[in-house]
KESEDO-985295 format. One record per residue: residue in three letters; x, y, z of N, C-alpha, C in turn. Coordinates in steps of 0.05 Angstrom, whole numbers, padded with zeros to 5 digits, always signed. Layout:
alaXYZXYZXYZ...
This chain:
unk-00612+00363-00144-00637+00362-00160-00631+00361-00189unk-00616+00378-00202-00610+00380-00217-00598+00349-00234unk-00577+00341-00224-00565+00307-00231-00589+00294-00230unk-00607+00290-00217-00628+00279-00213-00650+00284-00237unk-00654+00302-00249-00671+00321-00266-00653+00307-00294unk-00626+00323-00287-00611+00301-00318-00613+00275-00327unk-00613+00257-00302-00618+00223-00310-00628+00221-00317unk-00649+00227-00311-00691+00220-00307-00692+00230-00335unk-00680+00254-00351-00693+00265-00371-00674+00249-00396unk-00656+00231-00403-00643+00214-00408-00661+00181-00419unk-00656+00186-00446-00680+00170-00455-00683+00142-00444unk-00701+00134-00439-00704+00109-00430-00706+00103-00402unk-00696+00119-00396-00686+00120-00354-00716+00117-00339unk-00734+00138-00349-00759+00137-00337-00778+00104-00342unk-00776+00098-00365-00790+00078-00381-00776+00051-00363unk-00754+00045-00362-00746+00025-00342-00753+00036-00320unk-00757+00051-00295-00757+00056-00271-00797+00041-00272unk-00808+00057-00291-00841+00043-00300-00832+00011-00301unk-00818+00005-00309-00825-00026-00327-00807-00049-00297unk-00801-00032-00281-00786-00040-00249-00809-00038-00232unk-00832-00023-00241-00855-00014-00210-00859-00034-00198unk-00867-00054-00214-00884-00081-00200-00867-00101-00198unk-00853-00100-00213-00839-00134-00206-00810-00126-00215unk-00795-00155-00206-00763-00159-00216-00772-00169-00245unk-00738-00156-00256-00745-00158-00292-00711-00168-00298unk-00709-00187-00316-00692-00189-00333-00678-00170-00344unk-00656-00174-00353-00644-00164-00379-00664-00156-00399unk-00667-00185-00402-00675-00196-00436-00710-00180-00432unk-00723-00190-00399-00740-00179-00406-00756-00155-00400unk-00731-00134-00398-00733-00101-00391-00724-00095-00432unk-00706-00114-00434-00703-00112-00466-00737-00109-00490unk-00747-00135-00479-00765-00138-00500-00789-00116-00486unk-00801-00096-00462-00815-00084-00461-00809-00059-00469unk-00793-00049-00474-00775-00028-00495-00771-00036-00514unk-00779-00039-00529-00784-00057-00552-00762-00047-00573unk-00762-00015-00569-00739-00001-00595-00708+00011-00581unk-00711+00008-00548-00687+00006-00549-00665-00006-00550unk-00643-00004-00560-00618-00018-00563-00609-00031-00539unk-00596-00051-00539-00573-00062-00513-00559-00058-00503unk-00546-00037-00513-00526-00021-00511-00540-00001-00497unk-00563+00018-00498-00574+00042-00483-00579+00028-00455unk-00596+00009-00468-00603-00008-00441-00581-00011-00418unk-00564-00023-00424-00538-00026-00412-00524-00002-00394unk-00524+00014-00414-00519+00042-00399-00532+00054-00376unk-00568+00054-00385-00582+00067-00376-00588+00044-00346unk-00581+00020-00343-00592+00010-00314-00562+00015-00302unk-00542+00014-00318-00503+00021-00300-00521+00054-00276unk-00523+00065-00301-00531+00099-00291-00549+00096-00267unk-00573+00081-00265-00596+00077-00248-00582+00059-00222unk-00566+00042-00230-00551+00031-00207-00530+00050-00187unk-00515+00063-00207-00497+00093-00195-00519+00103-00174unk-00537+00113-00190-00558+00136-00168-00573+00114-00154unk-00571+00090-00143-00586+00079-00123-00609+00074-00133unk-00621+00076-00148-00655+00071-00161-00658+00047-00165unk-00635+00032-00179-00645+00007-00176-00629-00017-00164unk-00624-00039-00169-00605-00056-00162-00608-00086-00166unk-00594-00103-00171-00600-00134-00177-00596-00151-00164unk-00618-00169-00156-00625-00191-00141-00602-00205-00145unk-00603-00221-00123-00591-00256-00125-00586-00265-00157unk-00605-00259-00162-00611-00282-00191-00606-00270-00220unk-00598-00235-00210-00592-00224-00234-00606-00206-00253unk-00637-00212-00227-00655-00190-00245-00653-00162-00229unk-00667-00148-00246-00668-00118-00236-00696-00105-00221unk-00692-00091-00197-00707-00088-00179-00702-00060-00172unk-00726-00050-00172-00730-00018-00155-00719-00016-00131unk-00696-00004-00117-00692+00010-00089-00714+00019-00070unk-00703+00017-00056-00732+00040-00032-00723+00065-00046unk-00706+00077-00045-00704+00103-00061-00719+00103-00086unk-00713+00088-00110-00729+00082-00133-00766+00076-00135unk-00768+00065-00108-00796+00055-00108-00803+00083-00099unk-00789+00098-00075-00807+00130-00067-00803+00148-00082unk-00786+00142-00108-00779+00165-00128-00811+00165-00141unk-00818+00135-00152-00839+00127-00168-00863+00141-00150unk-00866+00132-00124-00887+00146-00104-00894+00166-00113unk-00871+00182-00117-00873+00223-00108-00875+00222-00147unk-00881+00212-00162-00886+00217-00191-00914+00212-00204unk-00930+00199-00178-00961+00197-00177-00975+00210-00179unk-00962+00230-00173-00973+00255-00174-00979+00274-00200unk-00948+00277-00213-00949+00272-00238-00962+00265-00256unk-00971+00239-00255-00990+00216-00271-01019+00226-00262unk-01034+00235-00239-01052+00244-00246-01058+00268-00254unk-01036+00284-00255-01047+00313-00259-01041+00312-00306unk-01027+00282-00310-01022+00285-00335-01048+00267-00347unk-01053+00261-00329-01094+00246-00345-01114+00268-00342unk-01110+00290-00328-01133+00309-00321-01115+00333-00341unk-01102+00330-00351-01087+00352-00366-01091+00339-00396unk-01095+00312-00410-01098+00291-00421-01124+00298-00433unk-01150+00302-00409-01174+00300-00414-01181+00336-00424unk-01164+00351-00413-01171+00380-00418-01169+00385-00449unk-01143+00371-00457-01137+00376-00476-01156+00362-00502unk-01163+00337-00493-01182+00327-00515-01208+00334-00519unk-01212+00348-00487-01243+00357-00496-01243+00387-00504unk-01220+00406-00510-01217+00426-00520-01212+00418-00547unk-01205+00394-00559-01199+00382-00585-01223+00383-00595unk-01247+00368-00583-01264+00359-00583-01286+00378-00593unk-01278+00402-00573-01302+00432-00582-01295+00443-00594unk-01272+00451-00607-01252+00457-00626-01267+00446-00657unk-01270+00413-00658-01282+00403-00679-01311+00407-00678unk-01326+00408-00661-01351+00427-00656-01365+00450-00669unk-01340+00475-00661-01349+00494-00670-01354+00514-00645unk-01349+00491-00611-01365+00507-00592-01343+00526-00580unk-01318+00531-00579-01304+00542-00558-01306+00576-00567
């Protein structure tokens, strides 16, 4: 869990595994949706994701989510909704805050 916990928290790692959900991606164009990371991180960061099985490259050289990678993404859904309902708590405590009401 832990190695797992280190990758993931490893800048960029999460943001490619997102920018893999839906489709096969390029180099160039896992490059340009990361718009500020380097080529060099890049580089590193899909070597690392290939080590742990998450992802892997097609025939043609693009990059593609694993079944492991795609059920990592699954079990992080969870995640994502509890961070829009944690999202909304917080802005509408912003919200009464600028109010006057809390």
């Amino acid at each position: 869990m832990l190695a797992l916990l280190d990758l993931l928290g490893r800048r960029w790692a999460l943001r490619i595994l997102w920018e893999l959900r839906s489709q096969t991606a390029s180099f160039q164009a896992l490059h340009r949706r990361c718009d500020s990371m380097s080529t060099s991180v890049l580089s590193q960061r899909l070597g690392e994701l290939r080590d742990a099985r998450l992802i892997d490259k097609d025939r043609d050289g693009g990059y593609m989510l694993t079944e492991h990678g795609d059920l990592l993404l699954s079990r992080l859904d969870g995640i994502d909704e509890w961070t829009q309902e944690w999202a909304r708590t917080i802005s509408g405590e912003a919200a009464d805050r600028s109010r006057g009401t809390t």
